[in-house]
matplotlib code that plots the C-alpha trace (Angstrom):
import matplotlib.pyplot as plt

x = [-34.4, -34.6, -37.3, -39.4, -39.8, -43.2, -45.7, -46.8, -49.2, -51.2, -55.2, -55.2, -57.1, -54.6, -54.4, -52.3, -50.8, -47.8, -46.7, -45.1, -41.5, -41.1, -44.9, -44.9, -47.8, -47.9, -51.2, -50.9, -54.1, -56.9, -54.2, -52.1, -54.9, -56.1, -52.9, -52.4, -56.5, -55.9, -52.5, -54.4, -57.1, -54.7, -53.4, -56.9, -58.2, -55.1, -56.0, -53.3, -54.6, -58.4, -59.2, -62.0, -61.2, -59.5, -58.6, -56.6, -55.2, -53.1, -49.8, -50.7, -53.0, -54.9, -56.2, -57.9, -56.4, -56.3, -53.1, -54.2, -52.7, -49.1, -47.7, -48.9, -45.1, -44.5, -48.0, -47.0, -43.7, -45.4, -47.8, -45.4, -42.4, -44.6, -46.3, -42.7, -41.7, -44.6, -44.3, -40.5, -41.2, -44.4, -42.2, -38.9, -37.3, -34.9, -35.0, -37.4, -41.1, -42.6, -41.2, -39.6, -41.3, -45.1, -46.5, -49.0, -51.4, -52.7, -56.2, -58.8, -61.9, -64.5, -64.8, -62.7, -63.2, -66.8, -65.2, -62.2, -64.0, -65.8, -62.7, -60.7, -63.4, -64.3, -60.6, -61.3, -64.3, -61.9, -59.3, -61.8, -61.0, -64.9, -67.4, -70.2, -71.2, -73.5, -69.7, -67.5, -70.8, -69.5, -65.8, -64.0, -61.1, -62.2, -64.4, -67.0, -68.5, -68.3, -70.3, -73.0, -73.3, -72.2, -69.3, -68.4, -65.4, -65.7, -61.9, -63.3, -64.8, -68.1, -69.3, -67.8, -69.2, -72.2, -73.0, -73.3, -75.9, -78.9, -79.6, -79.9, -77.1, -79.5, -80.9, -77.1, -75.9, -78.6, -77.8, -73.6, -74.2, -76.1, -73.3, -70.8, -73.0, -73.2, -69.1, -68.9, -68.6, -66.3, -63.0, -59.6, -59.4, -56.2, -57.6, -57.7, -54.1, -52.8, -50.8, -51.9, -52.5, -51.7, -55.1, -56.7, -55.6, -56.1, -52.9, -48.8, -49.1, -51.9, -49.0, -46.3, -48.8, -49.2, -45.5, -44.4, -47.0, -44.7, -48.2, -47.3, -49.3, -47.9, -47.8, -47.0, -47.7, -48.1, -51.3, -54.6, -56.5, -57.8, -54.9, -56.0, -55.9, -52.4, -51.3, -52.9, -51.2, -47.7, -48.0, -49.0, -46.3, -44.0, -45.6, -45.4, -41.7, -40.9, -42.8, -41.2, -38.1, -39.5, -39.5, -42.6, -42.7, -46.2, -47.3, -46.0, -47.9, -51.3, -51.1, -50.8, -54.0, -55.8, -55.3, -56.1, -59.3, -60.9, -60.5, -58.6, -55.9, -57.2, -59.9, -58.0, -57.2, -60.7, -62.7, -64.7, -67.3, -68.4, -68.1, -65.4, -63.3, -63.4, -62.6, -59.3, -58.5, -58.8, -56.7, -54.0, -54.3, -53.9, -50.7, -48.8, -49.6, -50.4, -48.0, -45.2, -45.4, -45.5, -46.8, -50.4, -50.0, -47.8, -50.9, -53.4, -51.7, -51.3, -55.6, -56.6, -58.5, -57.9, -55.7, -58.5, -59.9, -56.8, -56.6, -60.3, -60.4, -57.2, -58.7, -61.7, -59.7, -57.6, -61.1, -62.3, -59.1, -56.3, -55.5, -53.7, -50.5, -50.0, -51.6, -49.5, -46.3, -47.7, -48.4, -45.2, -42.5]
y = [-12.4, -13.3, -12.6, -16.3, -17.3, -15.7, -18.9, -19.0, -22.3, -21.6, -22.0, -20.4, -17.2, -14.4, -10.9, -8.6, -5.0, -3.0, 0.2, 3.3, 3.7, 5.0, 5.2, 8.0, 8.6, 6.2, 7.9, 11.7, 12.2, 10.3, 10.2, 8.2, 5.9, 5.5, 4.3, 2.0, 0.4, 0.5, -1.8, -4.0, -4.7, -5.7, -8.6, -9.6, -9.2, -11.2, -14.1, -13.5, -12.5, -13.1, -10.1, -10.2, -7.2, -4.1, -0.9, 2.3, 4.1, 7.4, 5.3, 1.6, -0.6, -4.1, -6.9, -10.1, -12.0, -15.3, -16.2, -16.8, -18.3, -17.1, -17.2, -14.4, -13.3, -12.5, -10.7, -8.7, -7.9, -6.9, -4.5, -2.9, -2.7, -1.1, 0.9, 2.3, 3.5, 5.5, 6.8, 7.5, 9.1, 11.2, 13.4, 13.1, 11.1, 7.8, 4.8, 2.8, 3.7, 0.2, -0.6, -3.9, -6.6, -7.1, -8.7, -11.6, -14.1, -16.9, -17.1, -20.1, -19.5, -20.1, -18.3, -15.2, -14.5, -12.7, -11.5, -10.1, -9.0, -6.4, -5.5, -4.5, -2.6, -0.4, 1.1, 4.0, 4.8, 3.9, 5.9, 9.0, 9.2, 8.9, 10.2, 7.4, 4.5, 6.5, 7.9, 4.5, 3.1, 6.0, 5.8, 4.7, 3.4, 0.2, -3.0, -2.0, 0.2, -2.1, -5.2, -2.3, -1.7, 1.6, 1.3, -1.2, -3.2, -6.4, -7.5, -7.7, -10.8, -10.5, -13.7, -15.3, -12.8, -11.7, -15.6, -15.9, -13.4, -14.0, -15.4, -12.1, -9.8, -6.9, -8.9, -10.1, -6.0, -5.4, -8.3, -7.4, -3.6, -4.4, -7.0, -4.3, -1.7, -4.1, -4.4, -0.6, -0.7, -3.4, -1.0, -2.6, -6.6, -7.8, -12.0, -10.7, -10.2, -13.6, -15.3, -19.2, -20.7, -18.1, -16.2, -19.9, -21.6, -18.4, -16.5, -17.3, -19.0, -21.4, -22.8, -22.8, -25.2, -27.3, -27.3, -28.6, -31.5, -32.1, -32.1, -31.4, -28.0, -25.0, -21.8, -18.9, -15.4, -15.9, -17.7, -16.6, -20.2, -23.0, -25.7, -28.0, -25.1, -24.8, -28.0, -29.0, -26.1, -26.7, -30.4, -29.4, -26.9, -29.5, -32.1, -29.4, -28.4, -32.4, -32.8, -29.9, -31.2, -34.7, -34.5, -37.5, -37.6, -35.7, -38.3, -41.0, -39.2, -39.0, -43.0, -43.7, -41.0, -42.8, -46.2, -45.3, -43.5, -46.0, -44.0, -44.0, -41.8, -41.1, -39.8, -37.3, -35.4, -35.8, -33.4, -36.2, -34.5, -37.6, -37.7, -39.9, -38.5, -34.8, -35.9, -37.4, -34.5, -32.3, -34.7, -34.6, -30.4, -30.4, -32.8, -31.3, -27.4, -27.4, -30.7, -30.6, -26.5, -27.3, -25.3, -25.2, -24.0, -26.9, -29.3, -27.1, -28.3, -31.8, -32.3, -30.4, -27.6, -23.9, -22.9, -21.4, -24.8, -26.1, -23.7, -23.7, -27.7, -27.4, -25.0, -27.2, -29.7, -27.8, -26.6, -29.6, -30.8, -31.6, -35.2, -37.9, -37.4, -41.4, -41.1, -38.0, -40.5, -43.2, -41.2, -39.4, -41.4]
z = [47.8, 44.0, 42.4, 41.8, 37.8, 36.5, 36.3, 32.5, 32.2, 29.2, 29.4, 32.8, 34.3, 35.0, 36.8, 35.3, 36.7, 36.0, 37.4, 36.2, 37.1, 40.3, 40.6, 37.8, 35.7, 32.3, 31.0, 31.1, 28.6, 26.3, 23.9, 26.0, 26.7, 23.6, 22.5, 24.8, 24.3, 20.5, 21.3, 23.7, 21.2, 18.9, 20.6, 21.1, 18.0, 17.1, 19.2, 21.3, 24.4, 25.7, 27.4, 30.1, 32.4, 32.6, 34.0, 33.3, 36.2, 36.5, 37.0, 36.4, 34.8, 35.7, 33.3, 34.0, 31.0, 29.6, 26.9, 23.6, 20.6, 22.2, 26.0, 28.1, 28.4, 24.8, 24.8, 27.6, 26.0, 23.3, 25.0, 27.3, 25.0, 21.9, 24.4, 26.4, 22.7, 22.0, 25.3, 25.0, 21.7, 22.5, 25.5, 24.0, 27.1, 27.8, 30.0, 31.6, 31.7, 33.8, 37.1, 36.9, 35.1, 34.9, 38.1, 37.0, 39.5, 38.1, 39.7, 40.6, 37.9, 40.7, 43.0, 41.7, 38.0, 39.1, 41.8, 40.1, 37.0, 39.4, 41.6, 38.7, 37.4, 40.4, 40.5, 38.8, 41.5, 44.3, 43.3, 42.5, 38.7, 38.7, 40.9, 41.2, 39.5, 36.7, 35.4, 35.7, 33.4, 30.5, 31.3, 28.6, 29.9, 32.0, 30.7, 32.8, 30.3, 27.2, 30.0, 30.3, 26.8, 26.7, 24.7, 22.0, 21.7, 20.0, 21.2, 24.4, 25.2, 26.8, 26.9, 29.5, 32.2, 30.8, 30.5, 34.3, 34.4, 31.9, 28.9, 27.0, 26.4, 27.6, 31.0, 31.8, 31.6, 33.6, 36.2, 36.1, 37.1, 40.0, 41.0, 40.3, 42.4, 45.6, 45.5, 45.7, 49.3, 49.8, 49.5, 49.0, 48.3, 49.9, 49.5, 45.7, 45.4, 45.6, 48.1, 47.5, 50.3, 52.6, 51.7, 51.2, 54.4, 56.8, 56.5, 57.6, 60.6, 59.5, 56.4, 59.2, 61.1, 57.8, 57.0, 60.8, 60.0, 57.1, 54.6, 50.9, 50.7, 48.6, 49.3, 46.3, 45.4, 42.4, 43.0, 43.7, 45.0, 47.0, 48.2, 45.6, 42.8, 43.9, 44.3, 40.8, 39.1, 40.2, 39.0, 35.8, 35.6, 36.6, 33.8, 31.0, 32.0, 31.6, 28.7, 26.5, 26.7, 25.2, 21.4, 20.4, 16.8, 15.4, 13.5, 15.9, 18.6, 17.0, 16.0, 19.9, 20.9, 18.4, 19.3, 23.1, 22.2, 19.7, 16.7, 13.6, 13.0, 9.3, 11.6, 12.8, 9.9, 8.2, 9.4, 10.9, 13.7, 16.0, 19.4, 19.9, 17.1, 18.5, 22.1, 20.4, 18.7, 21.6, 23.7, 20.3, 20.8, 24.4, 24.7, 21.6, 22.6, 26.0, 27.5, 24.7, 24.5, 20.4, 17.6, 16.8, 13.2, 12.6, 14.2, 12.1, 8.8, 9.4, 11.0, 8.1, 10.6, 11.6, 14.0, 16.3, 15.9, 17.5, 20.1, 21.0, 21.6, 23.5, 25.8, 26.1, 27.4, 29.9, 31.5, 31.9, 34.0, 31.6, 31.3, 33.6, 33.7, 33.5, 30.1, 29.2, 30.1, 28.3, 25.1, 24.8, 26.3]

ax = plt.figure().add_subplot(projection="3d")
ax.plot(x, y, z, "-o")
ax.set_aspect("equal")
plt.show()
């Protein structure tokens, strides 16, 4: 069977793994690992990838990711190409050192990003690279010891998780290491490994029921959700695939978002910090980045603002719900 197109929606939670070739080992030392944490940090510290959780393994790796200022697939290039040459170099060899492409699952934030944040980081304690929880809290190589406070690593973002668990970086540590602790008996996750609505709905035969009734659920691997997580996601996928191949003038673009929202477009571009005016330049972010799939320097220069402004308020928006896709039409038609 063909392998299915990698889902790439910007804004969205993913879990990342690749394997060594043939199962081999990619990380034969520190050195190794090192290499590959100091090239993972830079794409966060570029703004290119928002980095949650993650794990180092013998033969493969696991991140809980979020794309940043570029799509997760040219990170990911990035990572694993730069990574394969060092490798290559290091032990004088040819050819591939991955096994096939990356395998990414776009996940529902709630319930799984807690949930996921801890699976990914007890792999090293499953898989007996560390004896006990005490070692995983000094182990260098997954988040887990940076959300303790062990280790620093200021690409990493913290406050997402540690958020959830007190209003003090010290009490929310605390708080995440004895959520960490009760998941050390769960074992292997198989409902964290995607599936869509064949984990959601109660496996194979519970879809098969759904699809005889001739209902309009989805079902995808690539997915890691509830129905309506799934179903929402494709549509936007769907609306984003139309919309890049629209080509709605900037300026003429911003004119109609300002009109709709009760603002002026002058507004816009002036810095101006009221209510109104900064829920119309998030909705200007989200449909020219996220909808159009356009560039968000080129936005940057004409609103007068950073670029991390622009991404930040398009994120914003795309975790609140994105916008109605009558009013994307509308907008850029």
């Amino acid at each position: 069977m063909a392998r299915q197109p990698r889902l790439d929606a910007p804004g969205v939670l993913h879990h990342v793994m690749a394997h060594g070739i043939e199962r081999q080992p990619i990380f034969t030392d520190d050195r190794d690992r090192d290499e590959f944490v100091r090239r993972l940090s830079d794409l966060a510290s570029e703004g290119k990838l928002i980095v949650y959780a993650w794990s180092l393994m013998p033969n493969h790796f696991h991140l809980l990711v979020r794309a940043g200022k570029i799509s997760l697939s040219r990170s990911m290039r990035s990572l694993l190409t730069g990574y394969a040459g060092y490798f290559n170099r290091r032990y004088r060899r040819h050819g591939h050192v991955f096994q096939n492409r990356f395998k990414s699952i776009i996940c529902e934030e709630e319930p799984y990003f807690l949930e996921l944040v801890r699976y990914l980081h007890l792999n090293p304690l499953r898989a007996g690279v560390v004896k006990d929880l005490n070692e995983l809290d000094r182990y260098p190589y997954t988040g887990h010891s940076v959300l303790v406070g062990r280790i620093d690593r200021s690409w990493q973002d913290t406050e997402d998780v540690w958020s959830r668990f007190g209003e003090t970086c010290r009490k929310a540590a605390k708080s995440y290491r004895a959520f960490v602790s009760d998941g050390v008996g769960q074992g292997r996750r198989p409902d964290l490994m995607g599936g869509g609505l064949y984990r959601s709905m109660g496996g194979r035969r519970a879809v098969a029921d759904l699809r005889r009734n001739r209902e309009a659920y989805r079902s995808d691997e690539r997915v890691l959700g509830s129905s309506a997580f799934v179903e929402t996601l494709f549509e936007e996928v769907d609306a984003q695939s139309k919309g890049r191949c629209r080509k709605v003038e900037l300026p003429k673009l911003k004119r109609r978002i300002a009109k709709d929202m009760g603002v002026s477009s002058h507004a816009l571009s002036g810095g101006g910090r009221s209510e109104s005016v900064s829920r119309a330049r998030a909705a200007l972010c989200y449909v020219w980045m996220h909808y159009l799939g356009q560039s968000g320097r080129v936005l940057a220069e004409e609103l007068g603002v950073s670029p991390q402004a622009v991404y930040a308020a398009s994120s914003r928006v795309e975790r609140d719900g994105g916008l109605n896709a009558k009013v994307l039409e509308r907008w850029c038609r």
